[in-house]
N, C-alpha and C positions, 0 to 999 in steps of 0.2 A: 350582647354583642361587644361592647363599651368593656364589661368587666372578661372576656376571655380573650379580647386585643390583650390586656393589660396582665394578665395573667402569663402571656407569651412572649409580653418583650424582653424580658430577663435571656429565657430562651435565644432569642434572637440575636439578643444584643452577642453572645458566646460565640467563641467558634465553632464549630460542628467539628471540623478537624484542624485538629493542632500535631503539626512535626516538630520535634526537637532534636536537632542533634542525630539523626538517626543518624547508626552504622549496620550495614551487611555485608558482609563476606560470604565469599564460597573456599569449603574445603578441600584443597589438591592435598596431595602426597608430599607436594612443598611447605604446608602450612596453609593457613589462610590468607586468601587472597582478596581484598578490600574490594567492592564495587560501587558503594554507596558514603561516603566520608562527610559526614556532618551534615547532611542535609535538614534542612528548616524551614516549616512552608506552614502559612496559618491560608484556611476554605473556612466562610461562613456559610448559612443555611441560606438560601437560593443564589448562590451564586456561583459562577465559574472561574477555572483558573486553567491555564493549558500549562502544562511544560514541554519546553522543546528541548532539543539539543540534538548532536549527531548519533548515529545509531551505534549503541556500547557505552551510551554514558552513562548508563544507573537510570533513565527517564522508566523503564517496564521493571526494574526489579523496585523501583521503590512504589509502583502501584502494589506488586503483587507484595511487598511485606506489609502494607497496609490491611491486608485479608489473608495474609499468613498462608499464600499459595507460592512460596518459592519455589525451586526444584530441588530435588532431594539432598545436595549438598550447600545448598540456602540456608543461612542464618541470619537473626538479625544477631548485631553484637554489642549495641548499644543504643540509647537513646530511648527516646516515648513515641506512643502514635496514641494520642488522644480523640477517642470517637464519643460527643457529647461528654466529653469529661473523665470519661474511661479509657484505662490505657490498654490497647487489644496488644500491648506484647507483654502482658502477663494473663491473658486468657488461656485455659484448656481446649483440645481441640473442641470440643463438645460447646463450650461457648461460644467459640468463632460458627460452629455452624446454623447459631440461633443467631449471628450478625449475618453472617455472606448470603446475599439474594435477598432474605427480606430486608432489612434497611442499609446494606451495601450492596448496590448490584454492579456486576462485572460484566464489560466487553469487551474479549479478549482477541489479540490482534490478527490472529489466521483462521479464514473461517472455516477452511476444510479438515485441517487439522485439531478442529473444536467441536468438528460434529459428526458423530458416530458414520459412518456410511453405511452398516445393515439396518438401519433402523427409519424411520421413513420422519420428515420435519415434523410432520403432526404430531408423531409418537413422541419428540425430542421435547416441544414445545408443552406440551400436554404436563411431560413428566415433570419439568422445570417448576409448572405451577402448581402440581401435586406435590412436590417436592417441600414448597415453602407456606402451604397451604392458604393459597392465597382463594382457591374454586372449591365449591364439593359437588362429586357427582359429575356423571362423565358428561351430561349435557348442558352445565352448565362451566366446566373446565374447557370444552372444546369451541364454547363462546365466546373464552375467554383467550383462550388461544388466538383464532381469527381475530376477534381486536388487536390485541397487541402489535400482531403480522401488518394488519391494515394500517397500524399508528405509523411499525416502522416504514411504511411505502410498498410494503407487498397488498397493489389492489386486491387481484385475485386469489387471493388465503382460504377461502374457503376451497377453491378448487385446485390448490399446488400440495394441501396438507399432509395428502398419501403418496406425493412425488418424495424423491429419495435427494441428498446432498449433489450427488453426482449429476442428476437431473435440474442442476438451480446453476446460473452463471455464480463468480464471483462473486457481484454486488450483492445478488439475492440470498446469497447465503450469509453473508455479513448482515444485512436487514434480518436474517430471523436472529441473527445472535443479539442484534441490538433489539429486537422485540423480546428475547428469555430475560434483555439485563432489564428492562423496564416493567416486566409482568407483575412486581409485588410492590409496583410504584416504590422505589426503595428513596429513603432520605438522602442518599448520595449515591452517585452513579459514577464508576471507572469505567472509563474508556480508554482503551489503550489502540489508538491510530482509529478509530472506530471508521470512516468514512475512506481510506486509503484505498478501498476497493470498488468505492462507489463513481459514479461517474457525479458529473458538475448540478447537474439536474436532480438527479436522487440526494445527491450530497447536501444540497439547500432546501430539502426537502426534509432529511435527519433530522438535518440542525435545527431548522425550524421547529421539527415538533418538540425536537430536547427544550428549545428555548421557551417551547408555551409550557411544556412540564416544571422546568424550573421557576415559573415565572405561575402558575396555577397550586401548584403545590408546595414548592418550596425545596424542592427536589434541588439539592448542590451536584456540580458537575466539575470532574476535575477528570481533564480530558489531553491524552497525551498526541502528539502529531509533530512535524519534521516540516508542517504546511504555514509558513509564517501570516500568510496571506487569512487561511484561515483562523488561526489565532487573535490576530488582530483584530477579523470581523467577529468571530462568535467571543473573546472572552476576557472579564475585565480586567485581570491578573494574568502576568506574564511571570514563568518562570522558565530560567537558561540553567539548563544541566552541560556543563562538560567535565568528564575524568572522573564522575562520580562524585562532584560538588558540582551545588548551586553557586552561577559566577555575575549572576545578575536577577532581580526580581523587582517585581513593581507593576504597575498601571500598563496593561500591553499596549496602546496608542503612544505612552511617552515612549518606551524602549525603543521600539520599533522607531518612532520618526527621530529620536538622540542616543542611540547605544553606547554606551560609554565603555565596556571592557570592549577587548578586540576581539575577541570569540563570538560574541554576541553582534560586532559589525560585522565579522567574514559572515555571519548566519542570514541575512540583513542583505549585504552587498551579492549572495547568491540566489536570492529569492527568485523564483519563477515568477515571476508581474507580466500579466498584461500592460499594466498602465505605464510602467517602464519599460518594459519589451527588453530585458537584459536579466542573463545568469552569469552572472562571474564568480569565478575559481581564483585564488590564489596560487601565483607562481610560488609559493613555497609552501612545503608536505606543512600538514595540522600538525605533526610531532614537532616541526620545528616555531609552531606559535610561541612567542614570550608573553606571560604574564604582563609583566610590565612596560608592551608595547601600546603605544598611543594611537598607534594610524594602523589603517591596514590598505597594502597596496590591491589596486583597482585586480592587475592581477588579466587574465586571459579573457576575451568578452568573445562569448561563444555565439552570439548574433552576428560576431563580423565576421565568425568562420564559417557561421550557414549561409551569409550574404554572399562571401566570394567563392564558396562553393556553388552556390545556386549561378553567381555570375560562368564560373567555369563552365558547369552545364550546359549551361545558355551559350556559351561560346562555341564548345564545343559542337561535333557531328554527330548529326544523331544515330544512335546505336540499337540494334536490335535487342527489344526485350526479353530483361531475363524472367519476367513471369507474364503468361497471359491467365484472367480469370476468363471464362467465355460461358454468359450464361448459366451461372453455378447454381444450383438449388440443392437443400435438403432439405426433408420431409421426416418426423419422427412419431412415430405410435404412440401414444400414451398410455399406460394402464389403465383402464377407469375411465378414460375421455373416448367418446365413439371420433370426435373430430381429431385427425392427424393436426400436431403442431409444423406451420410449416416455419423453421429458423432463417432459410437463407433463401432469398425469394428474386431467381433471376438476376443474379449479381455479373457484371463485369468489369472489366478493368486491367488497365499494363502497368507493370513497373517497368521503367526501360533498366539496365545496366547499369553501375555505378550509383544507382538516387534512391532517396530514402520516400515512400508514400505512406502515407498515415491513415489509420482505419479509425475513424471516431464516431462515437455515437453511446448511449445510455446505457447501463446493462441491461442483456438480455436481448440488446438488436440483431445479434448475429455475430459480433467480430471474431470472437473467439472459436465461431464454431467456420469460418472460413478457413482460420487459420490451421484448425486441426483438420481438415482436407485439403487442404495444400501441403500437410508433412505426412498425408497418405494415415492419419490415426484414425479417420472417419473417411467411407464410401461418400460419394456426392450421388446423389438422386436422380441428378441430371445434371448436363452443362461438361464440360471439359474446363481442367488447368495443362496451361500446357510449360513447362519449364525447361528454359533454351529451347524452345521449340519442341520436342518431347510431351505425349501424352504419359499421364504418366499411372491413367487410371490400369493398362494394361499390364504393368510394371508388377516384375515380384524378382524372391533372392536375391541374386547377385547387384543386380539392376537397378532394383528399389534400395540395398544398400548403398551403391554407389550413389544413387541420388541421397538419401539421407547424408553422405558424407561431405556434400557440396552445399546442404541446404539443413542448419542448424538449428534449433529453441529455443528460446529462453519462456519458461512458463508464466503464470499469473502467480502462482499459489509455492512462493519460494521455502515452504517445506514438505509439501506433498509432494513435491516433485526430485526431493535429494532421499537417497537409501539413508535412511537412518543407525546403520547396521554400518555400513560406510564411514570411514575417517574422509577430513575435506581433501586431504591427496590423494587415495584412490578415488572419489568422486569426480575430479578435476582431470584425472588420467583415464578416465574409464573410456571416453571416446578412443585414445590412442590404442588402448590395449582390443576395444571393438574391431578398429580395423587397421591393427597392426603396423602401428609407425613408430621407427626407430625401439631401442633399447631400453633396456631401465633406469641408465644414467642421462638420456636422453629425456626418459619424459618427466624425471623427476625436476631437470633442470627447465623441459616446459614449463611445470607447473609452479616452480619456484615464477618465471615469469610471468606467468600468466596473472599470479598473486600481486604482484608488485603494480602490475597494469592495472585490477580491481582496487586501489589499495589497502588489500589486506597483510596481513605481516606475515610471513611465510611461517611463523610459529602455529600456524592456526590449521598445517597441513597437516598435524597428527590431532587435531580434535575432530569431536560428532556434533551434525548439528543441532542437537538440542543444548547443545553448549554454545553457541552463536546464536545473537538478535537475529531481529528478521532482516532487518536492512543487510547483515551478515553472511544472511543464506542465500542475500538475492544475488548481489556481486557472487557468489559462489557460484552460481548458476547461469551465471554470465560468463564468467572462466568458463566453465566448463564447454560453452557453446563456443566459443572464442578458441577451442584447445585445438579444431581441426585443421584452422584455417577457411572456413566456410567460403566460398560467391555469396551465399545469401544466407539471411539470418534474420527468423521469423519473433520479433520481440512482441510478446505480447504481457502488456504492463510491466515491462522491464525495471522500471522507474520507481513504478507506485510505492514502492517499501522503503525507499532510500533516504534519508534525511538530504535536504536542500546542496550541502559542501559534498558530499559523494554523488549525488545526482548529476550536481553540474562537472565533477571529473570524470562519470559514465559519460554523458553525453558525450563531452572530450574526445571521450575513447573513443568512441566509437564512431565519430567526428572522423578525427585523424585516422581511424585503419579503412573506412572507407575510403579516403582521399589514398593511402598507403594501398591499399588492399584492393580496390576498384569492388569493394562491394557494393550489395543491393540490399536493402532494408526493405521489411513489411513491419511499419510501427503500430501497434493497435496497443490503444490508449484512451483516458478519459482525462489526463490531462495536458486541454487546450495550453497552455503555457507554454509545455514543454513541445508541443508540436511546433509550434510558433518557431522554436528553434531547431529543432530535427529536422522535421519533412520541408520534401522538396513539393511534393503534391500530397494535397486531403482528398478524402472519400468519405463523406457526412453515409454512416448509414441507421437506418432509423426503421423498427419493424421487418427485421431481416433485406430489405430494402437499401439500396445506396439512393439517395433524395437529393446530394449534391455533390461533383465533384471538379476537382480545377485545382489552380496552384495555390502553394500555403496563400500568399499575399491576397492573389483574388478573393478567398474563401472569410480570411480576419479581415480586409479592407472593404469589402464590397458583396456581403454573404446574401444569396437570393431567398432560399428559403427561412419561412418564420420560426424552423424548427433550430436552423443554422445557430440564429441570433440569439435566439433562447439559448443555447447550450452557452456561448459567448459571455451573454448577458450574466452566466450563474456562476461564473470565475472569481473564488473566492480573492477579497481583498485585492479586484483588479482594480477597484477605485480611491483606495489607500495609498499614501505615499509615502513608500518607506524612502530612508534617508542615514543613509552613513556619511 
């Protein structure tokens, strides 16, 4: 025992990964264009390190040259990436694929877009561990399969394995991708946003079992997120990506409570905290941050815009709703399962006119799938929605168009939901061109606006989005719902992709066009933080079930059920106190 501790410390004592100096560029027609500039970052063997930054700093392309998965005009252009002492940027592909999966495994940040949709989870899962031969024999790979699923939080894996991607919420499909990146127990594990999709419950649920793998095996984690909260709590190393440099790194408890560059306070000073109960924005664009600024001003505090907005309300006369749910249920057949799952189980509920209500609850309670029967994409089973008073199950062509034009989306899965085939300005136009508003010089000057409102830079209206982050495609998708003019706009995880500084200028936005706009929001979300600021009324629903509903304040001050507080209770780094 004595002599193979002692044999391993040498091991140990090494880095597992060492960054030098990396460069990556991608190649346009202009030359090469820099994304990643000198980056430097030492991971030993079981430990963790996060990097954060806003979305477009080089945080996912310097995971992916790590395992030499860039996109086809991806390069690196310089530097090392030392894996145990080896540098994998002078490996052949054939080498890299004797490292990726078995002792580097990957979890890549969109989970619909990562998983075949004719092919069913079992079949995906199965193949993963065929792939890195980690099983033999198909009864003991499909054993092995179910572990993994179970490890990540998929209880029922033995009975979802011939269900298909389309048939899994969000979360569940991120849980099988974090079950394929752990299947060959790999020496280090990328994550890139890995829990972004999950709710607060599952999310403390991941991380937990990441942290007993790291902490049983020795399994390093270098795990990328935009969740400072979570960072703080899961990992001992902080590193700040902006512009494609690291602008700060070190011990993530000291960063977090003394940040000393200003990029890293604005990151800090926008944090979603329960325990602070504040997001603030800087009144001046990220373009015009200085380097060599000292302080950074407090900036807009979007609690005091939901407060006097909530007071408005209250003030205000009460108004007829613009949504009624009444008794909503669906009911879905399974393949394979003689028992119907039933998702949405006698749901009701109003949003009045003007107020934003919040649908929360764990993946898989139903949120999502209310919300795809309220935009008529799914029959309801039973139960009526009625909008502006309008049924609206009886609605088709002209009718159901006009209601769709009044009543807009924003998706979960912000690149299965954008045409690939599409540049971001026809994407962002397509609504007007649907139903026919104004000209060409008309929408193009929309969409130049609409850009500047997300803020993206109007150069990005002749690129595709496999050329934009996710955080990129999300705002892009928010334009797009935002291009009609909506009454109501159904956001479901609007947020979740967004680094902390764009998150809290969405909010904003959507803040102010309400107040502007007299809109009505349906927010369905996992995270509690950001509801805290949004919504004016919660809807806890739990087991396709609503279990509690009342005003945001009631619900975070004074929450009845034990399931409420639970979710509450699982809010990453609510009891950390950051500090600029």
């Amino acid at each position: 025992m004595s002599s193979s501790q002692a044999s391993q410390t040498p091991d140990a004592q090494a880095p597992l990964l060492e960054i030098k100096n990396l460069q990556v560029g991608f190649r346009t027609t202009g030359g090469i264009v820099p994304a990643v500039r000198g980056a430097s970052l030492t991971l030993r063997a079981g430990k963790t390190l996060a990097i954060v930054g806003e979305s477009g700093s080089g945080k996912s392309t310097t995971a992916h040259a790590i395992i030499n998965l860039l996109p086809g005009s991806g390069l690196i252009t310089g530097g090392e990436i030392l894996f145990e002492g080896r540098d994998l940027t002078t490996f052949t592909e054939r080498e890299m694929e004797d490292i990726r999966g078995k002792l580097i495994g990957f979890v890549p940040q969109d989970p619909m877009s990562n998983l075949n949709p004719v092919w069913s989870i079992g079949f995906q899962v199965e193949e993963a561990i065929k792939a890195n031969g980690i099983a033999k024999g198909r009864k003991e790979i499909k054993k092995h399969a179910i572990t993994v699923l179970k490890e990540a939080g998929l209880a029922d894996a033995d009975k979802r394995l011939r269900q298909f991607p389309h048939q899994f919420s969000g979360g569940m499909r991120q849980r099988v991708l974090i079950g394929m990146g752990l299947s060959s127990r790999p020496k280090l594990l990328i994550a890139d946003e890995p829990t972004s999709a999950l709710d607060v419950t599952v999310q403390r649920t991941i991380l937990d079992n990441l942290e007993k793998l790291t902490r049983e095996t020795g399994t390093a984690l270098l795990f990328i997120t935009h969740d400072l909260g979570l960072a703080a709590e899961r990992a001992e190393q902080l590193v700040v990506m902006y512009k494609g440099q690291i602008v700060e790194s070190g011990p993530s408890r000291e960063i977090l409570a003394n940040p000393i560059h200003p990029y890293t306070q604005r990151l800090v000073a926008a944090a979603p905290s329960l325990a602070s109960r504040r997001i603030q924005s800087s009144v001046h664009k990220l373009t015009d941050l200085d380097y060599s600024a000292t302080k950074v001003t407090e900036g807009l505090d979007l609690i005091e815009t939901a407060e006097s907005r909530a007071e408005a309300v209250a003030a205000a006369p009460a108004k007829a709703p613009a949504i009624v749910v009444d008794n909503l249920t669906k009911v879905y057949k399974i393949r394979g399962n003689k028992e119907p799952l039933t998702a949405v189980d006698d749901v009701s509920f109003a949003i009045e006119r003007g107020t934003t209500t919040a649908l929360v609850g764990e993946s898989g309670s139903g949120k999502s799938t209310v919300a795809k029967m309220l935009l008529r994409l799914e029959d309801a089973t039973a139960g009526k929605i009625l909008i502006d008073g309008t049924d609206t199950a009886p609605l088709k062509g002209r009718e159901l168009l006009a209601l769709r034009r009044k009543m807009q989306p924003v998706f979960q899965d912000p690149y299965g939901s954008l045409d690939p085939l599409r540049n971001i300005g026809n994407t962002i136009s397509e609504p007007l061109h649907t139903h026919r508003v104004g000209d060409a010089q008309s929408r193009r000057d929309r969409v130049h606006e609409l850009l500047d409102q997300v803020s993206l830079p109007r150069t990005l209206s002749t690129r595709y989005p496999n050329e934009l982050s996710g955080g990129q495609r999300q705002r892009v998708a928010i334009a797009r719902a935002l291009a009609l003019k909506p009454d109501i706009v159904i956001l479901d995880e609007a947020v979740s992709a967004l680094d902390v500084l764009v998150q809290a200028q969405i909010l904003q936005l959507l803040s102010d066009l309400q107040t502007e706009l007299d809109l009505t929001y349906l927010f369905i979300t996992h995270d509690l933080a950001v509801v805290r600021v949004i919504a004016d009324n919660v809807c806890v629903m739990q087991r396709g079930k609503i279990v509690e509903k009342a005003t945001t304040n009631e619900v975070f001050d004074n929450p009845r059920m034990d399931y409420t507080k639970e979710l509450l209770n699982a809010i990453p780094g609510a009891g950390i106190a950051l500090g600029v």
